[in-house]
C-alpha positions as CSV (number, residue, x, y, z in Angstrom):
1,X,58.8,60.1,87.5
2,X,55.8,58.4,86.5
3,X,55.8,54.9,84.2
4,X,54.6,56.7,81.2
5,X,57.2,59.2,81.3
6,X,59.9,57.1,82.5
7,X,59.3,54.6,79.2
8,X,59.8,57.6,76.9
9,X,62.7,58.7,78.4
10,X,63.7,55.1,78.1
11,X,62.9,55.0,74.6
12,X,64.2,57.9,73.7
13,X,67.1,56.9,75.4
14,X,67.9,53.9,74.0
15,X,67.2,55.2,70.2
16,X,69.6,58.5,71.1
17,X,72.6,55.8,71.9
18,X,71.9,52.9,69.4
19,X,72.2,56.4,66.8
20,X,75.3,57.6,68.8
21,X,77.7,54.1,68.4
22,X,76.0,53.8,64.3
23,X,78.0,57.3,63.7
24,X,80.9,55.8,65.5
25,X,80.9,57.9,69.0
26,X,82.7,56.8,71.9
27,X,81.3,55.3,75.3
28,X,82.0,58.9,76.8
29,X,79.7,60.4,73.8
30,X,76.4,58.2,74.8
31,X,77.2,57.8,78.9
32,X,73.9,60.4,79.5
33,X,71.9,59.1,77.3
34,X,73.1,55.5,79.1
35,X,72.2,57.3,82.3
36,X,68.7,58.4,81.4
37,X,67.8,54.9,80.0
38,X,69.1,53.1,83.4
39,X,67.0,55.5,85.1
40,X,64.1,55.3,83.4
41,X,64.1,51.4,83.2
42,X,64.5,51.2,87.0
43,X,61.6,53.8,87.6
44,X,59.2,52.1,85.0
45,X,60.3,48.7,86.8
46,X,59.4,49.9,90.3
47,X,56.3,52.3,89.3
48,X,52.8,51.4,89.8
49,X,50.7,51.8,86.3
50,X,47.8,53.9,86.2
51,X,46.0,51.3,83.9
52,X,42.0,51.2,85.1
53,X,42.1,47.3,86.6
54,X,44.2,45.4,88.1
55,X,44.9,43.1,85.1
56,X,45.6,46.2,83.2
57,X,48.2,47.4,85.4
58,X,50.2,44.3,85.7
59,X,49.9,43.5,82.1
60,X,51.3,47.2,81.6
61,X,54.3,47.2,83.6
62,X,55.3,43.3,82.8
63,X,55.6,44.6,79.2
64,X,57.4,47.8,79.4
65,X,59.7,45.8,82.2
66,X,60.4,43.0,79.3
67,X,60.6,45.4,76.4
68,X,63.2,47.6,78.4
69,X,64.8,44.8,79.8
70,X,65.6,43.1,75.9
71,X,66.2,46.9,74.9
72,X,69.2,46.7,77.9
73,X,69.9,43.5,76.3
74,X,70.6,45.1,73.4
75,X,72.5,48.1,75.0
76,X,74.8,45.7,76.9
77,X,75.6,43.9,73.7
78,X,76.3,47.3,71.9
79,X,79.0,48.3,74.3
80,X,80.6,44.8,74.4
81,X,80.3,44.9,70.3
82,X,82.2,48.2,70.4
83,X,84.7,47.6,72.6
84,X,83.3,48.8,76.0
85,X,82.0,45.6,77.4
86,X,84.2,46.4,80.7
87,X,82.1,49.5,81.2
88,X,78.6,47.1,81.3
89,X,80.8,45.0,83.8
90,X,81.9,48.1,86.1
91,X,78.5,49.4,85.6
92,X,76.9,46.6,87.3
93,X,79.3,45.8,90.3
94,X,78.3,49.5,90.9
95,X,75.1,49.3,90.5
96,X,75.0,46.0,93.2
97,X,77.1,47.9,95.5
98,X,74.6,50.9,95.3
99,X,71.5,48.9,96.1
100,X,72.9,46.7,99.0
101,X,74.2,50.2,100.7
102,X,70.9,51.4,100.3
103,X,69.6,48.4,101.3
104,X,71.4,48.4,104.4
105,X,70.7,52.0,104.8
106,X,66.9,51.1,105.2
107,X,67.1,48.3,107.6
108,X,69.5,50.9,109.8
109,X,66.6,53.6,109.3
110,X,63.6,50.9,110.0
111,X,65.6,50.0,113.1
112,X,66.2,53.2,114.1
113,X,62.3,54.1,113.6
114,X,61.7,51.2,115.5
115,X,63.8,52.0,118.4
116,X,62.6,55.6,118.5
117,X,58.7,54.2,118.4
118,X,60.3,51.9,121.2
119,X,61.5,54.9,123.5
120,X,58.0,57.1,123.0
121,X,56.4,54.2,123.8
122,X,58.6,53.8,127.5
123,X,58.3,57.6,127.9
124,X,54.4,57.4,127.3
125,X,53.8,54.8,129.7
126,X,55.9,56.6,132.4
127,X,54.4,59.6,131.6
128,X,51.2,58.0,131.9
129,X,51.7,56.0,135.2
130,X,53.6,58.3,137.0
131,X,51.4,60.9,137.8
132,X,48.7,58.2,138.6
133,X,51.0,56.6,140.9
134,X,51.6,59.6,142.9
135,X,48.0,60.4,143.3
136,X,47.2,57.0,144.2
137,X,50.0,57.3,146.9
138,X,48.8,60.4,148.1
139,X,45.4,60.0,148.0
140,X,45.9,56.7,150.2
141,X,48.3,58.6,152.3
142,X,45.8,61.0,153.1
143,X,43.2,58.2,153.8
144,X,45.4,57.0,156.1
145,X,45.6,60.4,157.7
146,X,41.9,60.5,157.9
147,X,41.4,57.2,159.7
148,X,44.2,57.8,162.0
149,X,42.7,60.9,163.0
């Protein structure tokens, strides 16, 4: 999703739950909208910004990263005020355990690259030297058949 998309969603996100616990709905009744705005935030967060210079694009993201970071600020704060703060809590034991076993997910597919690059590379160079080792064995063999003769 791209930032500028991703922010809307978040914004649109955040204003469908702040709405949702004002009429009085429970934790299940704004969990999507939750969703969507944790999503969002993390793709804004992560996204490069399509601003024209450098400056622009760094500026851009900082800001939508701080705004959506006070707006989950708020959001935490909404579901302690209403009763669901253990929800935030489980939320973000979750959310640590998710990112460290994809973490270690990457490192064991780097590795695994790595090791793979390292085998091609072994079966290159025997595939390589073989063949030229033979012919130079032959080919001295056969010099030494010529002398001899």
């Amino acid at each position: 999703m791209d930032p500028v998309t991703a922010f809307a969603v978040a914004q649109a996100a955040i204003k469908g739950v702040q709405a949702a616990i004002k009429m009085g709905k429970d934790i299940n009744g704004i969990m999507s909208d939750v969703i969507k705005f944790m999503d969002a935030k993390d793709a804004v967060v992560a996204s490069k910004s399509n601003a024209k210079s450098d400056t622009g694009k760094a500026l851009e993201t900082v800001m939508q990263a701080k705004k959506l970071a006070d707006q989950e600020k708020e959001l935490k704060e909404m579901l302690i005020y209403s009763g669901n703060g253990d929800v935030w809590t489980d939320m973000l034991q979750e959310r640590s355990k998710i990112r460290q076993q994809r973490q270690r997910d990457e490192i064991k597919a780097e590795k695994k690259k790595r090791q793979l690059a390292k085998e091609l590379d072994e079966i290159f160079t025997v595939v390589l030297w073989a063949p030229l080792l033979v012919t130079v064995v032959i080919g001295a063999s056969w010099l030494t058949l010529q002398v001899i003769s």
